[in-house]
C-alpha positions in Angstrom: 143.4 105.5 80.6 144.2 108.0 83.3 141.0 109.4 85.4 141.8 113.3 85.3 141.7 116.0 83.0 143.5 114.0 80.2 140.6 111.6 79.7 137.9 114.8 80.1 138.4 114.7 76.0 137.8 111.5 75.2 133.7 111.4 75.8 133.0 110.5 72.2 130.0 108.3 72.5 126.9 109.4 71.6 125.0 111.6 74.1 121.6 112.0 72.3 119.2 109.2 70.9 115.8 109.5 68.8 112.6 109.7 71.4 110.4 107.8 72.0 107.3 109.9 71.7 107.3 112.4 69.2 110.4 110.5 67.0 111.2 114.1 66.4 113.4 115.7 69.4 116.7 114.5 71.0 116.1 112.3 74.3 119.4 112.3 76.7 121.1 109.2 77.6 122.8 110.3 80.4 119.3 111.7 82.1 117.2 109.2 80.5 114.7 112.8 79.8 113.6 114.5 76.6 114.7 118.1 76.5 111.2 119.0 74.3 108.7 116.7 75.3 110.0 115.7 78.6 109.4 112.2 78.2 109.5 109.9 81.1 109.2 112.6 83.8 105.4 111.1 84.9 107.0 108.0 84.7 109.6 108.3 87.2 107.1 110.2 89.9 104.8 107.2 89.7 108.0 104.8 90.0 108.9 107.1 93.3 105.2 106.7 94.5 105.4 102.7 94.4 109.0 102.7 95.8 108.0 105.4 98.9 110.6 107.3 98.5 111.8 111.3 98.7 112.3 111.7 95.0 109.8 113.8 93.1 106.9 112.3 94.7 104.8 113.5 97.8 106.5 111.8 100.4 103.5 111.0 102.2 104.9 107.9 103.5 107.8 109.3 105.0 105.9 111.6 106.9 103.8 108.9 108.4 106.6 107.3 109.6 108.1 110.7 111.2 104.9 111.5 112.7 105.0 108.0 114.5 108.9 108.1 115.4 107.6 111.6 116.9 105.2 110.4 119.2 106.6 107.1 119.9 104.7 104.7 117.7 101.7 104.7 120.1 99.4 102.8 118.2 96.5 100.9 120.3 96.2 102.9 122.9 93.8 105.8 124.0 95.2 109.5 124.1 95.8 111.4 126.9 92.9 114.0 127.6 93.4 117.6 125.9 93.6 120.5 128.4 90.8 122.0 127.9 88.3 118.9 128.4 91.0 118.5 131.7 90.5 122.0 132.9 86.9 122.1 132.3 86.5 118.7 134.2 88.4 120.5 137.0 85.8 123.7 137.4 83.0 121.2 136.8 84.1 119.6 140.0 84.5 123.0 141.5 81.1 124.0 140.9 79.5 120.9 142.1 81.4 121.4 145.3 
C-alpha cells in the first residue's frame, strides 16, 4: 500500500461510534469528541490540569516557572529595596543633616 494520493481512497473504517452519554449522537474516533454533546471536553482540561501542561488548561504552572527563570530562581533571599523607600531613605538623611 503506497502512502500518497492512491491510498487517500481507501479510509473505509468506521469514523463514528455510539456516545457514551446521551446514546443518541455520533462521537468521533479520530477526536475522541462528540459533535452534539461534546463529550469528554471537561475531561481532557482536568487531565491537562494534573499533567501541567499548555493544553486547554490555565497554564498556571508554566507561568510559575517563567516567572522564576525570569528573575533567576531567587528563592530564600530578601529583595532588593524599591526606589521609592530608597529615595525616601536618601531625603530622610538629607533632612536630618
Amino acid at each position: 500500500m503506497m502512502k500518497g494520493t492512491s491510498s487517500f481512497g481507501k479510509h473505509c473504517n468506521k469514523t463514528h461510534v455510539l456516545c457514551h452519554r446521551p446514546k443518541a449522537c455520533h462521537l468521533q474516533k479520530k477526536k475522541s469528541t462528540c459533535g452534539k454533546c461534546d463529550y469528554s471536553a471537561e475531561q481532557k482540561s482536568a487531565k491537562a490540569q494534573r499533567r501541567k501542561t499548555t493544553r486547554t488548561s490555565r497554564t498556571r504552572h508554566v507561568k510559575i516557572v517563567y516567572r522564576g527563570v525570569r528573575r533567576g530562581f531567587c528563592e530564600g533571599t530578601t529583595p532588593k529595596p524599591k526606589r521609592a523607600a530608597v529615595a525616601a531613605s536618601v531625603l530622610l538623611k538629607d533632612f536630618n543633616n
